[in-house]
C-alpha positions in Angstrom: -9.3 97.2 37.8 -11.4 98.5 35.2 -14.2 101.1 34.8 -15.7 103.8 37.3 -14.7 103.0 41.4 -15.2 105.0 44.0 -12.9 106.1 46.4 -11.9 107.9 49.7 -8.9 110.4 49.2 -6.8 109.4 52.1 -3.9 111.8 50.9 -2.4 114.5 47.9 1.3 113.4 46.6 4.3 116.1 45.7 3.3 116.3 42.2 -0.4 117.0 42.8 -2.4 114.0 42.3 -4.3 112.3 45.1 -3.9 109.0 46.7 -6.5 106.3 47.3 -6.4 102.6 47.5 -8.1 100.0 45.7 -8.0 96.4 45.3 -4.8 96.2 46.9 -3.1 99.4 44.9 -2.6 102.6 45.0 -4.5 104.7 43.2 -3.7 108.5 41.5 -6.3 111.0 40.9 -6.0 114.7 39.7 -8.4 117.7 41.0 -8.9 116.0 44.3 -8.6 117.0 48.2 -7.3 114.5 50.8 -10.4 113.4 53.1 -12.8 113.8 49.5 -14.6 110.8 48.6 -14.8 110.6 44.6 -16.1 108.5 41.6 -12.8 108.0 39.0 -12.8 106.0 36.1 -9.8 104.0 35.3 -7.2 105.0 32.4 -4.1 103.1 33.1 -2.9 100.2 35.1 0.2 99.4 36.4 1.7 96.9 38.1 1.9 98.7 41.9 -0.7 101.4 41.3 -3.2 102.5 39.3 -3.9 106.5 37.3 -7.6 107.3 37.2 -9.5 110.8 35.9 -12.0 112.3 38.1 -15.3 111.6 37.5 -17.5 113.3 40.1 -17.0 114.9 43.6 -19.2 112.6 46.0 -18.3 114.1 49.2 -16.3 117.7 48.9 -14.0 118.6 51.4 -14.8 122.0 53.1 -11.1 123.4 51.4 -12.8 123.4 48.1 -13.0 126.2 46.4 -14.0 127.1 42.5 -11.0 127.8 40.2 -10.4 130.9 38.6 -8.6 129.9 35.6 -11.0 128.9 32.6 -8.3 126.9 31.5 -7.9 125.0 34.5 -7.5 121.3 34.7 -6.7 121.4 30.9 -3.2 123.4 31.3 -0.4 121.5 32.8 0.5 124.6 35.1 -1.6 124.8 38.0 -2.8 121.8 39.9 -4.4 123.4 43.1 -6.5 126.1 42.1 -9.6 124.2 43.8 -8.0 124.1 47.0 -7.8 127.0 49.1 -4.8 128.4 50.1 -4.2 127.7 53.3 -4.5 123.8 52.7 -2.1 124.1 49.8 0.9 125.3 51.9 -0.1 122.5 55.0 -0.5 119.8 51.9 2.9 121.1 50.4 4.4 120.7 53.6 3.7 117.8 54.6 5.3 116.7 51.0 8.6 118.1 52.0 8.3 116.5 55.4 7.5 113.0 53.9 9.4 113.0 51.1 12.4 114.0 53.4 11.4 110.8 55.3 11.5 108.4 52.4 14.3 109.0 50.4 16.3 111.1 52.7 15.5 108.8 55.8 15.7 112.4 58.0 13.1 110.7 60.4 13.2 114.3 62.5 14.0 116.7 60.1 14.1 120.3 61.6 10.9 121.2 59.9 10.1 125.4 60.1 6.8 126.9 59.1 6.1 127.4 55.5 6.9 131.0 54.2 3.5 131.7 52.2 3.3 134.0 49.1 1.8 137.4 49.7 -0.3 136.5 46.2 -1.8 133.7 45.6 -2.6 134.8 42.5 -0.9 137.4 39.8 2.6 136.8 41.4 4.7 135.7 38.2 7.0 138.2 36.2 7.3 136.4 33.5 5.6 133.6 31.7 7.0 131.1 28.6 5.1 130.9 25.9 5.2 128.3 23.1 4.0 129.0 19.6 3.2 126.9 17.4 1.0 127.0 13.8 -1.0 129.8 15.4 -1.6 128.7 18.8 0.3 130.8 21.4 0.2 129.4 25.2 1.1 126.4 27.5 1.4 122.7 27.3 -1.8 120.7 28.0 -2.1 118.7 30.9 0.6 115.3 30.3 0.6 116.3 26.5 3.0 117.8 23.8 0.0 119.5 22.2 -0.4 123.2 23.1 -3.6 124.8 24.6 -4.4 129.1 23.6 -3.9 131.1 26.6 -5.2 134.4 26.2 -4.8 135.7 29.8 -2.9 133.6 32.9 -4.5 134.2 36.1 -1.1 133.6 37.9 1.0 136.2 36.3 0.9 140.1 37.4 -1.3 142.3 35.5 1.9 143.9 33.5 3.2 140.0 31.9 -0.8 140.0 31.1 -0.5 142.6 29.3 3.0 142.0 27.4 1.1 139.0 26.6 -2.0 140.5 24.9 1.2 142.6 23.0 2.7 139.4 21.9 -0.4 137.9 21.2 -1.2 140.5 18.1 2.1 140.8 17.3 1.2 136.8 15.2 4.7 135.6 16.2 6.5 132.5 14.5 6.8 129.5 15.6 8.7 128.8 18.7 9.5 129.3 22.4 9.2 133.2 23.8 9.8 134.7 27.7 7.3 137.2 28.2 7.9 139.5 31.6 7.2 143.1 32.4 8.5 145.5 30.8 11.7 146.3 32.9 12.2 142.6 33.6 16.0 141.9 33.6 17.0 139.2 30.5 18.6 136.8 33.0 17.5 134.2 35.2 15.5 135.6 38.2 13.4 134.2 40.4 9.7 134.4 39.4 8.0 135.8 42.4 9.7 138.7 43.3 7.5 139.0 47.3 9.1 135.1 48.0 12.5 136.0 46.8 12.5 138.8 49.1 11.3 136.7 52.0 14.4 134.2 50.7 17.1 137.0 50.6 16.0 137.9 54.8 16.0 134.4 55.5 19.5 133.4 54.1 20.4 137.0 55.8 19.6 135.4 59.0 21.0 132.1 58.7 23.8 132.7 57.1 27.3 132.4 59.4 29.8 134.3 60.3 32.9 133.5 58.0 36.0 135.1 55.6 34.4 133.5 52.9 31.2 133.4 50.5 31.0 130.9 47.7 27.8 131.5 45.6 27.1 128.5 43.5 24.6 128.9 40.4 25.1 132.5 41.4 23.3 134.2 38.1 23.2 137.9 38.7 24.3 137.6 41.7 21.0 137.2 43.8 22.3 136.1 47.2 26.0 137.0 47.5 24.7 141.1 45.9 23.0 140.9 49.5 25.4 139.2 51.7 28.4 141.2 50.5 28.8 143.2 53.2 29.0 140.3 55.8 32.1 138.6 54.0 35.8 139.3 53.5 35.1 137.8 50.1 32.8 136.7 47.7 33.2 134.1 44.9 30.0 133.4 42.7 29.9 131.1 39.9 27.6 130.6 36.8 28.0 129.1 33.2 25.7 131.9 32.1 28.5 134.6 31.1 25.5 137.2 30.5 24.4 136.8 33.9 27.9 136.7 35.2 28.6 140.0 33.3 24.8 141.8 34.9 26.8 140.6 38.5 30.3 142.4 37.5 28.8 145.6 36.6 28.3 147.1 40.4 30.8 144.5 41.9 32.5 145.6 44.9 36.5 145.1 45.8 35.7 142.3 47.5 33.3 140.5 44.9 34.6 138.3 41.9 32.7 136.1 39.7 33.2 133.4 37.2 31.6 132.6 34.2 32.6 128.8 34.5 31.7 124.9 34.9 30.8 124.7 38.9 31.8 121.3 38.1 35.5 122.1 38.4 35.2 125.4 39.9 33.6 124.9 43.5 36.0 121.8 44.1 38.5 123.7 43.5 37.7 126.7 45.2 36.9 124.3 47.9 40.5 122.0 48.0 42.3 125.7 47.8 40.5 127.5 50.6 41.9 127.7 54.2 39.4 130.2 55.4 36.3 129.9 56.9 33.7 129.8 54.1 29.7 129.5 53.2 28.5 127.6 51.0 25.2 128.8 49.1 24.2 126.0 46.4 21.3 126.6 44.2 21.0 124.0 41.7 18.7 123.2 38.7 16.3 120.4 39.8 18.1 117.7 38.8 20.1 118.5 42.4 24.1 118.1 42.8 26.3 116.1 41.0 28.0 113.3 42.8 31.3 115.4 42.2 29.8 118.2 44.1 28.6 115.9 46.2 32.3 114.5 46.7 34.0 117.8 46.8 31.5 119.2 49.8 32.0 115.5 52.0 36.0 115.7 51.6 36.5 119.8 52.1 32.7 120.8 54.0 33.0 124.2 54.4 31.7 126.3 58.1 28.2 126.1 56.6 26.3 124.8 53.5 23.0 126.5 52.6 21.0 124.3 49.9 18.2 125.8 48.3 16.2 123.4 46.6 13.2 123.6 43.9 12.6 119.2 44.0 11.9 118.2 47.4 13.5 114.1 45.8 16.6 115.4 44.6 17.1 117.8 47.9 16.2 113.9 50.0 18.7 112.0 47.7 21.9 114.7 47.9 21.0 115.3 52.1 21.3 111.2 52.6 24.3 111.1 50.6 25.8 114.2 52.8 24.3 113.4 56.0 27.8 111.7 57.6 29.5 114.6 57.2 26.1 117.4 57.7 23.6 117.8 60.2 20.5 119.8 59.3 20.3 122.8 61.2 16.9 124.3 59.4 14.6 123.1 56.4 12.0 125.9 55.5 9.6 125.1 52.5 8.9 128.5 50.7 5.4 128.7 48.3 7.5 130.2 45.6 4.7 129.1 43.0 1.2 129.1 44.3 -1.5 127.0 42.5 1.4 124.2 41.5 3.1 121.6 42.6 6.6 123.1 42.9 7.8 123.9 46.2 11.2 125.2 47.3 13.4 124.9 50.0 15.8 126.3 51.8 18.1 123.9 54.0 20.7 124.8 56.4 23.4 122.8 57.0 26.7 122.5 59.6 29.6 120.1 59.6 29.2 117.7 62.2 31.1 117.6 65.2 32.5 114.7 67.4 30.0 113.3 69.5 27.3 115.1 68.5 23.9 113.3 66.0 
């Protein structure tokens, strides 16, 4: 397949691109809406599908919308800003849904509403920035090279302007977090009206138990919340700065460690006789299979997953559905504009008899 095709947008993959077929392929193309029909030229063939660069809208959907980033569709941070949003959060969903389907074979997964974003846009406290030889910004789209960013439509109005600070300040070479002023210098998450809406919905779902474990607890952003509703709370974190932000207003009943959760939460999990929740929120490379192991052979009363790569969320829920049911999976638009998505999942030891 060579050249300029056209071609009907029959759907919009986790990752952002959309999918057509042609000549007996699958075919990827960026900047597109599912029911669009489109003129693409060609730029790489593979053996199963085929990446192509949008050349024209021929028929637009009626979710278009204009960007309003001028750097749009040259950075590799947004993906969606010519989709309204509305049809980002049903597209997004139906990612979840599907990609729950195919690799985690969850044929009727307990699907809840997506919790939106109350911005679509200016939601980010912070921002990373990389310099280098005088340009100061983000990656280019599928490129090493780096593209000037004076002002990022996605981040608040106070990271915008710690960024025109930075900006004149001619910094070296190198990588550089810019948040707001009182932003914390630990891991948080980056939109602070979605983390909220996270906090109240692991407030509702967590169970009634003796015991809180809090894995990849940084500062202490769940079990801080849920300390009042547990006998104890264990949270663990290789990063000793954040462990030492969460020790600082620690209650009797709170401990952390600054630790490997590789050796910690199985053990915490073989010596346990109490009742105990589970909160896992990993990097995006998901659970390890000793995790993995540790949860199957000692499951705890309840395991609540949060997720930020709906494929590594599929692959560790089919390797712990025998022992797990899922109660709740609820998609939350931590990052409006991208691709990402997160995820919350709920999950409960099954019982004898019982799917």
């Amino acid at each position: 397949m060579r050249g300029v095709v056209e071609l009907e947008i029959q759907d919009v993959a986790f990752g952002g691109k959309g999918v057509a077929r042609s000549s007996g392929k699958a075919v990827f193309v960026p900047y597109v809406i599912d029911g669009e029909i489109v003129s693409a030229r060609v730029v790489r063939e593979h053996k199963k599908f085929v990446e192509a660069e949008l050349e024209a809208v021929l028929t637009s959907s009626p979710h278009r919308v204009e960007p309003r980033c001028p750097y749009f569709g040259r950075c590799g941070g947004c993906v969606y800003q010519h989709m309204e949003y509305d049809h980002q959060l049903a597209l997004k969903w139906r990612q979840v849904k599907e990609t729950l389907r195919r690799i985690g074979k969850l044929e009727n997964a307990a699907m809840r509403p997506f919790i939106p974003s109350p911005l679509d846009y200016g939601y980010r406290n912070r921002i990373t920035l990389h310099v280098e030889n005088g340009v100061i910004g983000f990656f280019r789209r599928e490129s090493n090279s780096l593209l000037d960013i004076e002002h990022c439509p996605i981040a608040s109005a106070d990271v915008n302007a710690q960024l025109t600070r930075f900006r004149a300040t001619h910094p070296h070479n190198g990588h550089y977090t810019v948040r707001a002023p009182d932003g914390p210098r630990i891991f948080i998450q980056t939109n602070d009206a979605v983390a909220a809406s996270m906090l109240d919905l692991v407030g509702r779902i967590a169970a009634s138990a003796d015991l809180l474990i809090d894995g990849y607890c940084g500062a202490g952003f769940f079990s801080k919340r849920l300390r009042s509703c547990f006998r104890q709370v264990i949270g663990i974190d290789w990063d000793r700065q954040a462990i030492a932000v969460a020790q600082r207003d620690a209650q009797p009943n709170e401990k952390y460690i600054a630790g490997n959760i590789e050796t910690e939460l199985p053990r915490l999990l073989r010596e346990n006789e109490e009742p105990a929740v589970v909160i896992l929120d990993p990097p995006a490379i998901g659970l390890t299979n000793s995790i993995r192991q540790a949860l199957q052979e000692h499951p705890p009363a309840q395991l609540i997953y949060i997720s930020c790569n709906p494929s590594t969320l599929a692959r560790d829920l089919a390797a712990l559905g025998k022992i797990f049911r899922c109660e709740s999976i609820t998609p939350l638009d931590m990052f409006p504009q991208t691709a990402e998505i997160e995820v919350m999942v709920e999950l409960s030891p099954r019982q004898s008899g019982r799917p």
